[in-house]
ZAMIZA-729437 format. One line per field, with one value per atom (N, C-alpha, C): residue number from 1; atom name; x, y, z. Coordinates in nm, 4 decimals, always signed. Layout:
N
zase <- [NUM,...]
guvo <- [CA,...]
east <- [X,...]
north <- [Y,...]
up <- [Z,...]
END
This chain:
79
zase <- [1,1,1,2,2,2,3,3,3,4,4,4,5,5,5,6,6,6,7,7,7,8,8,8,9,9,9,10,10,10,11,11,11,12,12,12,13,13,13,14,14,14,15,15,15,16,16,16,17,17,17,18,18,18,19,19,19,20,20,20,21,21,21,22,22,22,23,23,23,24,24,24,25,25,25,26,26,26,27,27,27,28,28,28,29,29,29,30,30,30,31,31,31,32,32,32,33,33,33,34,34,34,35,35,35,36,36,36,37,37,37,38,38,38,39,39,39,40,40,40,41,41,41,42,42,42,43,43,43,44,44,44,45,45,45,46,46,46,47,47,47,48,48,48,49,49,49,50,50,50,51,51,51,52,52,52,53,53,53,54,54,54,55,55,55,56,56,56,57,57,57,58,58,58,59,59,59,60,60,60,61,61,61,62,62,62,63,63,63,64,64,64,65,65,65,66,66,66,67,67,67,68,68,68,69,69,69,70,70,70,71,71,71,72,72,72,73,73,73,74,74,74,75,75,75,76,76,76,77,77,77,78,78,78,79,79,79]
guvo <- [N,CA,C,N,CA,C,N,CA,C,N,CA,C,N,CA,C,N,CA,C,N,CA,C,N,CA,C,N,CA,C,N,CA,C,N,CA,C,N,CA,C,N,CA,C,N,CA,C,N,CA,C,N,CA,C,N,CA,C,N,CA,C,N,CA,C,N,CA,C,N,CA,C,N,CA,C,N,CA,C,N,CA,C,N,CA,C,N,CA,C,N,CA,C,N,CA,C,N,CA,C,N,CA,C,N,CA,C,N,CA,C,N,CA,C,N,CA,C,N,CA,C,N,CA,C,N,CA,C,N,CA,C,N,CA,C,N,CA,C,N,CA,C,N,CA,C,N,CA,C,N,CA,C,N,CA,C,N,CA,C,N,CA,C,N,CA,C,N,CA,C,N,CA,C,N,CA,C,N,CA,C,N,CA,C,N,CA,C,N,CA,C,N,CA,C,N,CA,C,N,CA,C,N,CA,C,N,CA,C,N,CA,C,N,CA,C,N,CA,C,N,CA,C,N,CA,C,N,CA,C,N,CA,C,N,CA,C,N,CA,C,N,CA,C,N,CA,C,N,CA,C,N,CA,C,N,CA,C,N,CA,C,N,CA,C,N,CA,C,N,CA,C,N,CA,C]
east <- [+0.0751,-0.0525,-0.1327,-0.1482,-0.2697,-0.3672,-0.4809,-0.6478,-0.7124,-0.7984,-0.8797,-0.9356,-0.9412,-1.0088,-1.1783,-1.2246,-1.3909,-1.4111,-1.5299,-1.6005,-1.5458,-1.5090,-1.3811,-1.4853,-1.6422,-1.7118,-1.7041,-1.7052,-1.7112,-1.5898,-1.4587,-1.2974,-1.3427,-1.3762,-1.3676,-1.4664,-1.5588,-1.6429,-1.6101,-1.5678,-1.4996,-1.3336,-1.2556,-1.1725,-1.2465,-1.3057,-1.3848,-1.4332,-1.4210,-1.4750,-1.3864,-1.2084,-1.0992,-1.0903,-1.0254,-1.0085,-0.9268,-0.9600,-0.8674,-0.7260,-0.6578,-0.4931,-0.4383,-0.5646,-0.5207,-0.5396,-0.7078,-0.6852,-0.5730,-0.5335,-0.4329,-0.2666,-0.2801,-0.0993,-0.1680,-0.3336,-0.3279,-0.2733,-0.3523,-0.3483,-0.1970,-0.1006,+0.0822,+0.1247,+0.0259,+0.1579,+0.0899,-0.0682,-0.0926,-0.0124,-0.0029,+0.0741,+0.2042,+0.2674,+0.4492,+0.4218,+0.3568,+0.3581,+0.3731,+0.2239,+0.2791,+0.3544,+0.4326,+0.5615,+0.6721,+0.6846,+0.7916,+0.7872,+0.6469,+0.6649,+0.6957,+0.6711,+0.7522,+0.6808,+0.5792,+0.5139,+0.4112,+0.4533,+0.3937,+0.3107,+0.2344,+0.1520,+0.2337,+0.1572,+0.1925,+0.1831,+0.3263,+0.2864,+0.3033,+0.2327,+0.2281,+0.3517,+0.3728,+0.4693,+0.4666,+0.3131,+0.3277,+0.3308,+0.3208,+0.3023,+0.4810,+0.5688,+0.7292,+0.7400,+0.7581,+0.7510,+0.7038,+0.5652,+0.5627,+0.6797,+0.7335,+0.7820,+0.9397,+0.9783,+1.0797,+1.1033,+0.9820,+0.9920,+0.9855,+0.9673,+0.9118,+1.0632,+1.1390,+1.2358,+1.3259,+1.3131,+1.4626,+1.4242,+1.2786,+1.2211,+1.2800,+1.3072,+1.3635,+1.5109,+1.5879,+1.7180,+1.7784,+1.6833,+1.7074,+1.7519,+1.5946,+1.5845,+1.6546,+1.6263,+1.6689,+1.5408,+1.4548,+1.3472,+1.2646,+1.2440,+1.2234,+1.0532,+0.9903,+0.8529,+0.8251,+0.7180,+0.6733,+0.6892,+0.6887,+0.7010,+0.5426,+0.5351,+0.3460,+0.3139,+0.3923,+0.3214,+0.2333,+0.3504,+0.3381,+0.2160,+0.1853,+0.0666,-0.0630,-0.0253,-0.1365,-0.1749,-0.0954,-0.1087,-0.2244,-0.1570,-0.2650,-0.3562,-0.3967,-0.5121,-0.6220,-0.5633,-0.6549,-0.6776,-0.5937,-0.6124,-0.7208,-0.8257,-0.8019,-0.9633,-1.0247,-1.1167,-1.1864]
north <- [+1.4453,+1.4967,+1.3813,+1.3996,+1.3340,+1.3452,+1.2452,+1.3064,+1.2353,+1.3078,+1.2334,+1.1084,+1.0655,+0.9381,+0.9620,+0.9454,+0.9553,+0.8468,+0.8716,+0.7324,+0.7556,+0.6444,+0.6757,+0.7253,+0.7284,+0.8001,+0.9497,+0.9819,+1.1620,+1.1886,+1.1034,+1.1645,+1.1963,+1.0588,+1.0733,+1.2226,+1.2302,+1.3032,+1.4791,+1.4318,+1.5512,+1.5929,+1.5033,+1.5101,+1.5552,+1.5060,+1.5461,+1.6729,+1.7586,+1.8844,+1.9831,+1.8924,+1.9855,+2.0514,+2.1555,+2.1918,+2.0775,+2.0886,+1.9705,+1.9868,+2.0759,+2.0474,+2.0229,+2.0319,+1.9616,+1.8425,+1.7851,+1.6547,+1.5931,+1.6711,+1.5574,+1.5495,+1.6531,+1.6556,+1.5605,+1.5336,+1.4360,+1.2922,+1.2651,+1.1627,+1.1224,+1.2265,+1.1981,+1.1680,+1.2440,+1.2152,+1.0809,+1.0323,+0.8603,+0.7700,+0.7845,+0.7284,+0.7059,+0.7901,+0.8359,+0.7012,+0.7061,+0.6841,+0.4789,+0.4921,+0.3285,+0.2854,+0.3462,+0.2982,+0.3254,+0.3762,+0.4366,+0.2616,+0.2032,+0.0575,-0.0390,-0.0392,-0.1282,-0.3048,-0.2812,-0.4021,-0.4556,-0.5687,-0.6296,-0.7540,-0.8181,-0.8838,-0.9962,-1.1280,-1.2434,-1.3457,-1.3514,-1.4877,-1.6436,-1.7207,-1.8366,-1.9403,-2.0365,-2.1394,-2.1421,-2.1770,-2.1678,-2.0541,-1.9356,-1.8255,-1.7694,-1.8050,-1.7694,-1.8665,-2.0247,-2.0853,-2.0242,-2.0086,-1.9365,-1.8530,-1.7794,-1.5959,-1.6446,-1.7661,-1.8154,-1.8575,-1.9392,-2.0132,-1.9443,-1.8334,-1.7282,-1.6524,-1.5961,-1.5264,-1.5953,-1.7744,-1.8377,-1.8506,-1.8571,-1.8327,-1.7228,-1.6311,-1.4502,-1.4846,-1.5414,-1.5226,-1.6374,-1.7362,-1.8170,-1.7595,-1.7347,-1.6707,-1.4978,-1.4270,-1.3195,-1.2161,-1.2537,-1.2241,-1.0771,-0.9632,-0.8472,-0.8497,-0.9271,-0.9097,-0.8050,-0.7710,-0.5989,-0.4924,-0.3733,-0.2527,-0.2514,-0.1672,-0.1340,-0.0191,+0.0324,+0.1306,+0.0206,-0.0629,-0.1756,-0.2470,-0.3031,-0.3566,-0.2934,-0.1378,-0.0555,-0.0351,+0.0034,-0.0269,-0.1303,-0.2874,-0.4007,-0.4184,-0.3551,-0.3256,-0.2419,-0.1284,-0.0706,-0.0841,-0.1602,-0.2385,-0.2982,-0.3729,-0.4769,-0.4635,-0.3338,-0.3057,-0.2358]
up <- [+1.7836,+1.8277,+1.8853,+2.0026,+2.0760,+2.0860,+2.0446,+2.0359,+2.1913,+2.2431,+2.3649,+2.3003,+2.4019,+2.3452,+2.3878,+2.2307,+2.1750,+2.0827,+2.0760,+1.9919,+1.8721,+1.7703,+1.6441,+1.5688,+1.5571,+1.4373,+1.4984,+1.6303,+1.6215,+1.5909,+1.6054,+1.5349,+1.4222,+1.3189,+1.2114,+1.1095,+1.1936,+1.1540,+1.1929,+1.3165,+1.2824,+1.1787,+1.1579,+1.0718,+0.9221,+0.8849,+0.7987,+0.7177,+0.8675,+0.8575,+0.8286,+0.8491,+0.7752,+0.6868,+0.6454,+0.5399,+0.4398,+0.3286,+0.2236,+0.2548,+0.2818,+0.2802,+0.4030,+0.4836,+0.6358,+0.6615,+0.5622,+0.5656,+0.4670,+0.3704,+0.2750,+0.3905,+0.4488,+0.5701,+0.6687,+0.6681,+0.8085,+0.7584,+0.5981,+0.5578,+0.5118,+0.4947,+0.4794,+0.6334,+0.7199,+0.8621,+0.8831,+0.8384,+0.9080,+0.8100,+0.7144,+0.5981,+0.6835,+0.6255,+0.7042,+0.8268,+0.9472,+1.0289,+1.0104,+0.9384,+0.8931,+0.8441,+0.7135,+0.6831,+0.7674,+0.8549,+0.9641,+1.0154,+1.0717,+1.1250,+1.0306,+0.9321,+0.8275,+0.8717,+0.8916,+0.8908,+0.7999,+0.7639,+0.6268,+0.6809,+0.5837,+0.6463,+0.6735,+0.7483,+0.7960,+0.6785,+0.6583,+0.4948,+0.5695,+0.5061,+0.5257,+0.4614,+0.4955,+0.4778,+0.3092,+0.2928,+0.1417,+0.0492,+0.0813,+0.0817,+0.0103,+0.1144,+0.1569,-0.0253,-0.0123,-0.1344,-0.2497,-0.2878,-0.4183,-0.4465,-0.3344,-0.3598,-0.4125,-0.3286,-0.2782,-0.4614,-0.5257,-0.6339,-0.7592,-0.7548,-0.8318,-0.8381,-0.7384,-0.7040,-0.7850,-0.7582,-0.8560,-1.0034,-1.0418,-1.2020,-1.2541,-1.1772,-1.2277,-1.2321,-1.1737,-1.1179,-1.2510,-1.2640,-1.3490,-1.5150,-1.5277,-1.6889,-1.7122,-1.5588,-1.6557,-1.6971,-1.6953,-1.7954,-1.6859,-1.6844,-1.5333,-1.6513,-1.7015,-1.7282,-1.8414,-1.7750,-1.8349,-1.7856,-1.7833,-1.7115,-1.6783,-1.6066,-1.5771,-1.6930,-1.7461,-1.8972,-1.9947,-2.0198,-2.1094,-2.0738,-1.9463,-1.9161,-1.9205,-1.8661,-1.8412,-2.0305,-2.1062,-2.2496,-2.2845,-2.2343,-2.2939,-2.2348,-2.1052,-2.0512,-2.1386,-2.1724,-2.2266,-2.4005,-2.4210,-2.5870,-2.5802,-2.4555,-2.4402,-2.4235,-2.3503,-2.3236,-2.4470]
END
């Protein structure tokens, strides 16, 4: 679907005015659409290193952390 090209607040404003299950299929097909490009952000030199250094800490020990239950758990212990 192609929209004319208008000022992005009357799109948006009019998107708005959808019904809810048209905006939640707009918000899966813009979704869909960005992961379809599969573009991630731009990491830096040192950036690649941490991930790089972090990746052989895992590979090393073994150790896969916490699950996110487990965390979401000591989160709310916690508060």
């Amino acid at each position: 679907m192609v929209f004319p090209a208008l000022p992005a607040r009357r799109v948006v404003n009019g998107l708005l005015t959808l019904p809810l299950a048209q905006r939640l299929e707009l918000v899966q097909t813009l979704w869909d659409s960005i992961a379809a490009e599969q573009i991630g952000p731009e990491l830096t030199e040192a950036d690649r290193q941490v991930i790089d250094q972090r990746l052989e800490m895992f590979l090393e020990s073994g150790d896969p952390g916490l699950d996110a239950d487990a965390v979401l758990d000591a989160l709310e212990q916690s508060l």
